[in-house]
N, C-alpha and C positions, 0 to 999 in steps of 0.2 A: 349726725345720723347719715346712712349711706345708703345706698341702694343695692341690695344685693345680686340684683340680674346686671345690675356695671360691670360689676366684680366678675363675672360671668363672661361678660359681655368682652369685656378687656383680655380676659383667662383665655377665650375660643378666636379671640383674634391673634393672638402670639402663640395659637397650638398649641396649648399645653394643658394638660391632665391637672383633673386636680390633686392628685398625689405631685404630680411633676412639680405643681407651683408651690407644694405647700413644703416640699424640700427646701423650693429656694428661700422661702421666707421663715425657715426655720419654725414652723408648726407643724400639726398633723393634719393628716388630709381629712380628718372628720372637721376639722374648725373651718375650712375652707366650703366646705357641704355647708354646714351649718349658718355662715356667711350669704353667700350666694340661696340662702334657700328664707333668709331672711328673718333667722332662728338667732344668730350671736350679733351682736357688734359690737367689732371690735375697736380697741384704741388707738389713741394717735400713732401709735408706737406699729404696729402691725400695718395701720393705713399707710402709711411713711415705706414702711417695708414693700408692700405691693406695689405699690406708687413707682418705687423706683426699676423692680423686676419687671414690670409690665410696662412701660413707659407710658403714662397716660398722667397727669396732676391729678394730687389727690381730690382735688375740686369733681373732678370729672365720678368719681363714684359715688360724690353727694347729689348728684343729677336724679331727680324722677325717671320712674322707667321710661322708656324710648313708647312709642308712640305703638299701635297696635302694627304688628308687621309679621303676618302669617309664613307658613313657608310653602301655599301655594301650590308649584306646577313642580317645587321643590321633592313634595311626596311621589308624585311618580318616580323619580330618580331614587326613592328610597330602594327600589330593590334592585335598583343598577351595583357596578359595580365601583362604588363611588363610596371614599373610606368616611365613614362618621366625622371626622376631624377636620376634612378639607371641606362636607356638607355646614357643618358649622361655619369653617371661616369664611365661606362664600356668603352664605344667610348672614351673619354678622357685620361683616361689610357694607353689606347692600341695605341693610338696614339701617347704619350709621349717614350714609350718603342718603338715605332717605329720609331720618331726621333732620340732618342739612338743607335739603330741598325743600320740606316743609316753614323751618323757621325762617329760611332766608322770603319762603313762598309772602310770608306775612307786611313785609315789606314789597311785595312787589304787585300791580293787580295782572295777574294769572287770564291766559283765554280759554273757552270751555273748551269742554270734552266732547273730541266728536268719534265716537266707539258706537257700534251699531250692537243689542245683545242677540245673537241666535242662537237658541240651542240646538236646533238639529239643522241638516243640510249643508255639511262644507262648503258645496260649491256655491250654496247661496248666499250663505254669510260671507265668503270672501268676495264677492261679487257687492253686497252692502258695503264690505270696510271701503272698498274703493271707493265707492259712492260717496261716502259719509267721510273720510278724509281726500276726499275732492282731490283724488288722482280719476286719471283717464281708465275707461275700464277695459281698454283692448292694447294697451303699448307696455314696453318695458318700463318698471320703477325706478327713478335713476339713481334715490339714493332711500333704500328705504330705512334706515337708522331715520333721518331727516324728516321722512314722511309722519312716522308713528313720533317722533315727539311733536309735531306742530298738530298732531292729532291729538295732544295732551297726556299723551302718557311718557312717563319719568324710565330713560332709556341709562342705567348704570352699566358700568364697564368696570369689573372688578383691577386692582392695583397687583393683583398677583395671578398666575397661569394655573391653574386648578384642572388636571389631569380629567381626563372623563366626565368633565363635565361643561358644555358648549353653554347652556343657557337655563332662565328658569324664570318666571311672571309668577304674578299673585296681584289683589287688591290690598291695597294698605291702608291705615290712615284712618278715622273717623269716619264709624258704618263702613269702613272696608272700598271707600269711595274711588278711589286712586291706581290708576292700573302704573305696573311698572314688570318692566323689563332688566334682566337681570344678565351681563357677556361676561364670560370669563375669554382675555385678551388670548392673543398668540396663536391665531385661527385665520386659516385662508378668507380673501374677500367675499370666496361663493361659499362657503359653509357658514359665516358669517351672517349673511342672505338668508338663509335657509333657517337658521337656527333663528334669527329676528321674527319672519313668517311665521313658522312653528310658535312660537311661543303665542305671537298676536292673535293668531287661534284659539290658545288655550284661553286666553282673556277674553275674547269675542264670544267664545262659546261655554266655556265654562267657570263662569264665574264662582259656580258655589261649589265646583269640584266632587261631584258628586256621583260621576262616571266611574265604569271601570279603568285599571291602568290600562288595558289592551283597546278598549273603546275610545279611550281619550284622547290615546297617542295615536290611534287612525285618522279617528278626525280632525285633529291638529296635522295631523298632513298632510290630509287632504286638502285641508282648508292654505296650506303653505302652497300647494300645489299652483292649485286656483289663482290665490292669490299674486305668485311670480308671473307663473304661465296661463295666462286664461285657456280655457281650454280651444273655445274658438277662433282667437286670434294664434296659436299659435302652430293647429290646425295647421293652419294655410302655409304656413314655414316650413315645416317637417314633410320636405316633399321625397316622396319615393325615388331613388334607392336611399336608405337611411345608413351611411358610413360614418366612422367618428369624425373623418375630414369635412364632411357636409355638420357635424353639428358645431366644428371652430368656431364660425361665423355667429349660430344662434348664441354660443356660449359667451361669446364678446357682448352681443346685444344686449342679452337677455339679465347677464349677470350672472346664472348659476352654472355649477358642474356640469361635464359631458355625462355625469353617472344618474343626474338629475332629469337630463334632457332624454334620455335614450329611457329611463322609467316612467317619464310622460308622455314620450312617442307612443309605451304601448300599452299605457292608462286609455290613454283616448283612440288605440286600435287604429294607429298607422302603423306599428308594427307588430308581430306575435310575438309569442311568448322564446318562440327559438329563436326567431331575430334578435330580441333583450337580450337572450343571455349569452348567444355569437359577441353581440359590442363589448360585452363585460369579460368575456373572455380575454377578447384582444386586449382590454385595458388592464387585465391582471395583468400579460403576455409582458406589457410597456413598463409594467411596475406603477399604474398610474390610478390603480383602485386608493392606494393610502397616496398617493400627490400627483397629482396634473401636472403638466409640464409647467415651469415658472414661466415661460414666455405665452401662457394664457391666462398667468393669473389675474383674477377680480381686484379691483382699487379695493383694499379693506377701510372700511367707513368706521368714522369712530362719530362716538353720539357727543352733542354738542350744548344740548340744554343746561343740564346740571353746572357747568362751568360758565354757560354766560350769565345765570344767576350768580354765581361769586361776582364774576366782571361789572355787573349790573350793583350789586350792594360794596364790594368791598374795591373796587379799582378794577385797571385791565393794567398790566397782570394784576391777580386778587395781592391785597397783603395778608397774607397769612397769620401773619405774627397779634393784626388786628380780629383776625376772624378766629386764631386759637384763641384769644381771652375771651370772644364771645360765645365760644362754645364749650372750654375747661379740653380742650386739645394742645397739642404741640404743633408748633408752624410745619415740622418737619413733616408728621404724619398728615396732615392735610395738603401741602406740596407733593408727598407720594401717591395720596389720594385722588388727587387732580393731574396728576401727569400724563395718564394715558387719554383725558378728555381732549375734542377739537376745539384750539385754542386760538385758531383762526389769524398766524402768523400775520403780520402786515397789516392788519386792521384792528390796529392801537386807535382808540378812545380816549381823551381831554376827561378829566375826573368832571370838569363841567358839563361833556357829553353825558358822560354816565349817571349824571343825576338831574338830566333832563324830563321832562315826560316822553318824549319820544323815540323811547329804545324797545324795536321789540325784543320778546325774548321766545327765540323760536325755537323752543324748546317745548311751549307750552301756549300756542294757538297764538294766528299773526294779530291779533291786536293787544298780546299783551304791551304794559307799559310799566316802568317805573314809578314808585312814587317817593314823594319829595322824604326826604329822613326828619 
């Protein structure tokens, strides 16, 4: 017996149509519908077949469906312009990495969730998250990848570059319990920033997604806003005359964009409306509306949870080859899957260490711990 959302599941991670795939496996693309929709199952002979087009062991499409995993902050993007096909391989991904984080979660004891819910008021609810993941509520974030997962929410980083599309949250998981955050890589450090915020937003405040897109995605950046730059600590930086050379300095500090800083100068009415759009002029003039100078780029932060969980059950480095039988994967595709994680060079662990009780995993509040296997 199989599963036919696998089949699916495997189908939208190698791009491919299901006419595309049913050429390769010499069927018709109604048996592949009718597969995946959980109408035919098929025989060794055709499993064998797929198996090998899709690279996944046929083990892996006798799997239970994957766990409940919405697409979230995903729907607003729907009427971006962001092609169906890459919308899937992003949601697919993130959803497999999310089944991973769960099963390995069951071995591991996990620390709570400290997420504050507001529905209304950006500036209030980002002024709670800080609160409630015990950052300071008037300085710069130094790393906020770092912040939101020891805040308990599961920060993935997709393994391929997906055009148009920087990021995406939802709740996952039993009763929808589990907030996660979704990067597609290859993203400067301060848009990175921005697009992390943004999303923690949409989780803080809209959990049941039930706003308009225009309403949802205001508030979400307001609330990114807030949450980077407070509003009255940063006040006090943003001192009159406001030039792009006077916001270098904030831009190092603070973490985000000069295009970020000069639309919060005149959120908070240190500058008008003609002073904003003077600064953005000059920055098209530099060519630095689509890229800042490299020599102010942001550290780009990659998130580090999801991989110390491997470290934590399967080794530092994980063995793969042990963690593909446990999950009907290939070593290789979970090696590409983990590649882009912070893998914290230099800070090699004793397999004795990693099966200590006391490892945290700060991915997922500081008192998580290991437990014994």
């Amino acid at each position: 017996m199989i599963s036919g959302d696998r089949v699916r599941q495997a189908r939208e991670l190698r791009k491919l149509t299901q006419h595309e795939l049913a050429e390769h496996v010499d069927t018709g693309q109604s048996t592949i519908a009718l597969v995946e929709s959980g109408q035919f199952i098929p025989n060794n002979n055709l499993i064998t077949r797929l198996a090998l087009k899709l690279g996944f062991p046929p083990s892996f499409f006798r799997q239970k469906p994957s766990h409940e995993f919405p697409l979230g902050s995903l729907l607003y993007r729907a009427h971006a312009s962001i092609r169906s096909i890459d919308r899937s391989l992003a949601h697919r991904y993130a959803q497999l990495a999310f089944e991973l984080s769960e099963r390995m979660g069951n071995k591991l004891q996990l620390g709570p969730l400290r997420l504050p819910h507001v529905s209304e008021n950006p500036k209030l609810a980002a002024q709670l998250a800080r609160s409630s993941m015990g950052l300071s509520p008037d300085t710069p974030i130094a790393h906020v990848i770092r912040a939101c997962e020891k805040a308990g929410v599961l920060v993935v980083i997709l393994p391929v570059v997906i055009e148009k599309l920087d990021a995406f949250s939802l709740w996952a998981g039993k009763k929808l319990a589990r907030p996660v955050i979704v990067l597609s890589g290859g993203r400067p450090g301060d848009r990175t920033r921005l697009s992390i915020a943004h999303e923690l937003g949409h989780l803080v405040m809209h959990e049941t997604l039930v706003q308009s897109l225009r309403d949802a995605e205001r508030q979400a950046y307001e609330f990114a806003a807030e949450f980077l730059l407070p509003a009255d600590s940063i006040r006090q930086e943003l001192v009159p005359p406001i030039t792009l050379a006077s916001l270098v300095p904030l831009k190092k500090r603070w973490g985000v964009s000069l295009q970020a800083l000069a639309m919060r100068a005149r959120e908070i009415e240190v500058i008008s409306d003609r002073q904003c759009r003077y600064l953005f002029e000059q920055m098209s003039q530099k060519g630095w509306r689509k890229r800042e100078p490299k020599s102010l780029d942001v550290q780009v932060e990659k998130p580090r949870g999801l991989r110390q969980m491997a470290e934590l059950v399967y080794g530092d480095p994980p063995d793969f080859s042990k963690m593909a039988s446990d999950f009907d994967l290939t070593p290789e595709f979970l090696a590409s899957l983990f590649e882009p994680y912070d893998s914290r060079p230099g800070e090699k662990r004793t397999q004795d260490s990693v099966s200590s009780r006391q490892r945290r995993v700060v991915g997922f509040g500081t008192d998580a711990m290991a437990r014994q296997s």
